[in-house]
Every structure is written in C-alpha cells, then in structure tokens.
C-alpha positions as CSV (number, residue, x, y, z in Angstrom):
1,X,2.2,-17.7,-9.0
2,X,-1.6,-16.9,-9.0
3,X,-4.0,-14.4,-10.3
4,X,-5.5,-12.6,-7.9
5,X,-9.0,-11.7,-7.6
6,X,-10.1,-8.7,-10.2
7,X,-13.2,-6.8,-9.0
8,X,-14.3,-4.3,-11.8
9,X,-16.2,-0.8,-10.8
10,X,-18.1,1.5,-13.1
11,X,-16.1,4.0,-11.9
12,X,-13.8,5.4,-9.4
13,X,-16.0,6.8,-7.2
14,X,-18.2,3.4,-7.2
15,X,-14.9,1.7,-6.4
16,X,-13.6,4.0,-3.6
17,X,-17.0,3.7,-1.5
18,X,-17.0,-0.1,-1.7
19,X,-13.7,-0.2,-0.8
20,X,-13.7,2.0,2.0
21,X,-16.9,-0.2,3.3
22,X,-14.7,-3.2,2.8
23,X,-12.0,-2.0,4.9
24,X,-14.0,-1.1,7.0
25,X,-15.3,-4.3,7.6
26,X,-12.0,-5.8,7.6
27,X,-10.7,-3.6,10.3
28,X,-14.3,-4.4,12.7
29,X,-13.9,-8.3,12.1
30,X,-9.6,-8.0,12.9
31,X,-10.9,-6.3,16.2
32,X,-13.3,-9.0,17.2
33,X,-10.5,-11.7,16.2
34,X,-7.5,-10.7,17.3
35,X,-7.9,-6.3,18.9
36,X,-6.1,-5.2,16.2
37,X,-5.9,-4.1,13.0
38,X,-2.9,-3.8,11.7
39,X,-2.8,-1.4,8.5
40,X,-0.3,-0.9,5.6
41,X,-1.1,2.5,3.4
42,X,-0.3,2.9,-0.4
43,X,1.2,6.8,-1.2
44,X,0.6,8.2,-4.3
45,X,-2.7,10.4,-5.6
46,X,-4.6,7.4,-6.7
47,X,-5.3,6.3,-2.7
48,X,-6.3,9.7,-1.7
49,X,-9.5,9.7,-2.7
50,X,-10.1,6.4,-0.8
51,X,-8.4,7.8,2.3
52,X,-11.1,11.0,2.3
53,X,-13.8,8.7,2.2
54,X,-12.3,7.2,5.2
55,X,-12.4,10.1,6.8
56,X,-16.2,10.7,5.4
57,X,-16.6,7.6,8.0
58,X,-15.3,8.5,10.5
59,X,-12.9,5.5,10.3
60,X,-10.1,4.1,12.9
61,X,-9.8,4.2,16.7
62,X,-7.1,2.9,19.0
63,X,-7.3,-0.6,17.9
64,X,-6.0,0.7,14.4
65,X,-2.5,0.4,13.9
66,X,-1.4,2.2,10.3
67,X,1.6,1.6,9.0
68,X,3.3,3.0,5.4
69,X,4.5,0.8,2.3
70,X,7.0,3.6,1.8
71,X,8.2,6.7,1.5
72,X,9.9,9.4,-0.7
73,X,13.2,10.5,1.0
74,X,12.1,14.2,1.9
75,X,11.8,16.6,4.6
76,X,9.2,15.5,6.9
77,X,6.9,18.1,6.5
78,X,7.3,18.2,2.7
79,X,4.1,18.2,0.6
80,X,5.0,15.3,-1.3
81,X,5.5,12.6,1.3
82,X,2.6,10.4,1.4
83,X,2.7,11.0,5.7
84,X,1.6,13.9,4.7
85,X,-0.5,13.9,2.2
86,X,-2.5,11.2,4.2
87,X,-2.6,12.7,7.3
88,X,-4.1,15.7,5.5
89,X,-6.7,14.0,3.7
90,X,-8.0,11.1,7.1
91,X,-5.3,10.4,9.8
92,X,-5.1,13.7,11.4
93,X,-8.5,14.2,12.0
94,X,-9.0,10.5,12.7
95,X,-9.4,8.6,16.5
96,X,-6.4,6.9,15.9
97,X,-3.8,7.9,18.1
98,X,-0.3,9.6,17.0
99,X,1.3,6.6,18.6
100,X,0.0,3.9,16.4
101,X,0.7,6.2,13.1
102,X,3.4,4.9,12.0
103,X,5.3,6.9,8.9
104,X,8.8,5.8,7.6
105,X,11.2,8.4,9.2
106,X,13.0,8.8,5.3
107,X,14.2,12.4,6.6
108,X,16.8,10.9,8.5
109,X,18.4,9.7,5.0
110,X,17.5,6.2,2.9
111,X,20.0,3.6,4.7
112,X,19.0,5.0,8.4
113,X,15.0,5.0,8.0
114,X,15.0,1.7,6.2
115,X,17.3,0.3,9.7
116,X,14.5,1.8,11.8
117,X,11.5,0.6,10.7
118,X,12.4,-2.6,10.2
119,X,13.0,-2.1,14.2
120,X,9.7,-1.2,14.8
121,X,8.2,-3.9,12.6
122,X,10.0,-6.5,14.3
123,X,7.7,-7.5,17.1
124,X,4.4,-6.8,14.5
125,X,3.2,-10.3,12.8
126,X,1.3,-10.2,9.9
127,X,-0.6,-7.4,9.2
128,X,-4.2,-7.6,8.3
129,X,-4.5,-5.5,4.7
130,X,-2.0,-4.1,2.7
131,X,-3.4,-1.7,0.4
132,X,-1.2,-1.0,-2.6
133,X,-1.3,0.7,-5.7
134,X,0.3,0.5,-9.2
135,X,2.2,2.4,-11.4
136,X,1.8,2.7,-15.5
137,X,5.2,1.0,-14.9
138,X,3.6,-2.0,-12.8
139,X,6.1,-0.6,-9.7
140,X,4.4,-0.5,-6.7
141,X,5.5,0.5,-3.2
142,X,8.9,1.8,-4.1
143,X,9.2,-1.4,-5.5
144,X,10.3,-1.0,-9.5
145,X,11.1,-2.9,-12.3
146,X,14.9,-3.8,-12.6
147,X,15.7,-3.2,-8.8
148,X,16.1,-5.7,-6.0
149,X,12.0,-6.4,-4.7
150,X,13.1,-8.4,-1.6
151,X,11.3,-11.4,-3.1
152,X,13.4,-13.9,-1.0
153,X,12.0,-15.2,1.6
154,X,14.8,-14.2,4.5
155,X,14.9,-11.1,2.8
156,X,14.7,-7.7,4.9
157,X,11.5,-6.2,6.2
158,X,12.7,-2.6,4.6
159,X,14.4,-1.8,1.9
160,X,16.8,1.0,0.8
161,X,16.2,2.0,-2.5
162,X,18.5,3.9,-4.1
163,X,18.4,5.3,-7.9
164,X,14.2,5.2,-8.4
165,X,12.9,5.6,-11.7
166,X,10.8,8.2,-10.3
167,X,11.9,11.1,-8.3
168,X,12.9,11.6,-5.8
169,X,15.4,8.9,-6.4
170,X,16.1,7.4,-2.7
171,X,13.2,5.8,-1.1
172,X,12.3,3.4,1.6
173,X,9.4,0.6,0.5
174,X,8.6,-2.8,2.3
175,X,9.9,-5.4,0.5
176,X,7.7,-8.1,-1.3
177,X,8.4,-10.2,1.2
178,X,7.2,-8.3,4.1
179,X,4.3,-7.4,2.2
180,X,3.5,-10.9,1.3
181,X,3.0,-11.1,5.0
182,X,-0.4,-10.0,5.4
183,X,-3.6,-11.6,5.7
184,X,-5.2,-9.6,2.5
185,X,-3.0,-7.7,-0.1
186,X,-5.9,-5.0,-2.0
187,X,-4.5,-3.1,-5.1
188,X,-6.3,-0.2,-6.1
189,X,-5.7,0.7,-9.7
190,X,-7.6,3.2,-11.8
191,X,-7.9,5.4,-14.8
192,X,-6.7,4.0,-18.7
193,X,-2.7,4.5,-18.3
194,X,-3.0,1.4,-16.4
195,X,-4.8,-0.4,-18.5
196,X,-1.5,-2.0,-20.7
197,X,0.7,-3.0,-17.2
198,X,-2.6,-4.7,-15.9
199,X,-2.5,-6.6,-19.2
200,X,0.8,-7.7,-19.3
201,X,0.4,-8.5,-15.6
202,X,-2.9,-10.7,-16.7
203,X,-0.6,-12.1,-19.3
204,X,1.6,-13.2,-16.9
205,X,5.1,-11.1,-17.3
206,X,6.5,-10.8,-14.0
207,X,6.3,-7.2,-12.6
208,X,6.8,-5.8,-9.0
209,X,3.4,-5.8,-8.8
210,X,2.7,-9.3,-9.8
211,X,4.9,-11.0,-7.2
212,X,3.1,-9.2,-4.2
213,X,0.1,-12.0,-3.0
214,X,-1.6,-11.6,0.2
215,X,-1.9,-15.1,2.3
216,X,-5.5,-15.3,2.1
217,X,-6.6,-13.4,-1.0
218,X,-5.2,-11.1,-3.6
219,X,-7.8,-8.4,-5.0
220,X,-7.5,-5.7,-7.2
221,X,-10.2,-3.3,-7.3
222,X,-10.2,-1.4,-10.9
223,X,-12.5,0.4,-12.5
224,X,-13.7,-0.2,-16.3
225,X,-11.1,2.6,-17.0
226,X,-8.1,0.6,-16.4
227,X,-9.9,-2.9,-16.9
228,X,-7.4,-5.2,-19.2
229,X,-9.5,-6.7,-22.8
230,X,-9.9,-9.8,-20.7
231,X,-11.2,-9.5,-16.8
C-alpha cells in the first residue's frame, strides 16, 4: 500500500479554488479523451464549500455524469442527505442534466438502494475522479473503522451498511473496491480535528481511508490546519 500524494494549502479557501480549477481540468481533458466525465461526490460539510465554487464556475454540462459515494438513509427531500445539500449548493443550478445526476435512492430503505445502484453502476467503467473526504475517525464514504469496506476485489459495487458510528445508522457507501476503480481518487481534508487520523494514516495504521487508492494517483488536498508534523 502506497502513500498518496499530499498537497498542502495555506488555507481552505486557497485549497477549494485550486481544487475546483483542477477538476475542472480533469473533467475538460476526460471530454476530449473519452466524452465523458464520470463523477463521484463526497457528502458531508467539508465538500460544500468546494461544490459552491463550482457553481462560482459555472461548472458541468451534458458530458458530466455525477454520481454519489453515499448516502444517509433519509427521506429524500430531507436537509441532511448529501443529494441535497449538493444540489442546493451547484447541481441544481448547474447544465448538467437531471438524468445524469445520479443520487443513491436510500429512501427506499438500506438493502433496496444499495441493490439499485449497483444496477445502475453496472454498465459505468471506471470513473474519472472520486472525490472523498475524511472523518476525525479516518471513515470515509460510509466506509468506517470496524465494518466490512468491500476491500476484496469481487466484492459488491454498493454496500449496505448497517449500525454506522455516526447517525443516522443505515447508509449506503461504494465500497473500496468500486472506489478503487477510478482513474484519480482526491481527498479533501481540512481544519485541525483531522490532523491526528492523517498522522496515523502517514504512520501507516490501516484506516478506511487508507485502503482507498485511485489507479493513477492518490492526492489529498489539506490545508496547514490539518497537515500531519511530517508532510
């Protein structure tokens, strides 16, 4: 297992606007190659700001495709699903069409919604970023320590997770190994309550958020904030 990549921003703010330029870039350069751009989505409050700034640029069009790394078992309008919380803040006002947003359906219950969006993942290949965050826990996804990751490689695309750490307590995440299948995996970590999990992740203790690696790079984007004694 590798390190990945650590690029260290004076701030979160600083970090958010190069990110959001990356991904941008990312997403015109998948178009030329391949016209498509397939997109996973981190929930949480962390990503938010980067997803406004998103929508500062205008960003996404038909050749987006945006897909979720999971989803809190809740009504479907309720203010705590990421779906909604990112639609508010870039998809809804964004070009891409309602077709190729893709949210996990977790209203219709944990086992169901995990059953069918591995469906609709089955004819997708890899995608092109996965953008992740990180917990003070080092969970990511719904993907915590002491529950079943999906590490394996013939494990299942979706998982049903059932007694989270975190409530609410049934959630649907992509597994590690589905999110090992994309080109670039970005984790975006800020703020010092992450600072100790990033160590121990440095120091090598395995954490959910350790055995995610994209196939061509692994980045995380932190600012000096979270940044471990040793970068």
């Amino acid at each position: 297992m590798t390190l990945p990549e650590w690029r260290v921003f004076a701030d979160a703010d600083t970090l958010v606007g190069a990110l959001a330029d990356a991904l941008c870039a990312e997403a015109k350069a998948a178009i030329a190659a391949r016209g498509v751009f397939h997109l996973v989505l981190a929930g949480g409050s962390t990503p938010l700001a980067l997803y406004r700034a998103l929508a500062d640029r205008h960003a996404g069009d038909a050749h987006w495709q945006v897909w979720y790394g999971d989803e809190r078992c809740l009504p479907a309008d309720h203010p705590e699903r990421n779906s909604v919380m990112i639609e508010a803040a870039w998809l809804a006002a964004s070009r891409i069409p309602p077709e190729n947003r893709r949210p996990i359906p977790a209203e219709l219950g944990v086992i169901e919604a995990a059953a069918r969006y591995a469906g609709w993942l089955e004819d997708v290949a890899d995608f092109d970023v996965a953008l992740l965050g990180m917990g003070e826990d080092g969970h990511t996804a719904s993907l915590f320590p002491g529950h079943d990751w999906g590490s394996s490689p013939d494990a299942r695309d979706v998982l049903a997770v059932h007694a989270a750490p975190k409530p609410p307590s049934e959630r649907v995440s992509l597994s590690v190994a589905r999110l090992g299948r994309s080109r670039r995996v970005w984790f975006m970590v800020t703020g010092s309550g992450k600072r100790e999990a990033l160590t121990r992740w440095q120091s090598g203790t395995v954490l959910p958020v350790s055995v995610v690696q994209g196939e061509q790079e692994t980045v995380v984007w932190l600012d000096v904030a979270a940044q471990p004694a040793v970068a």
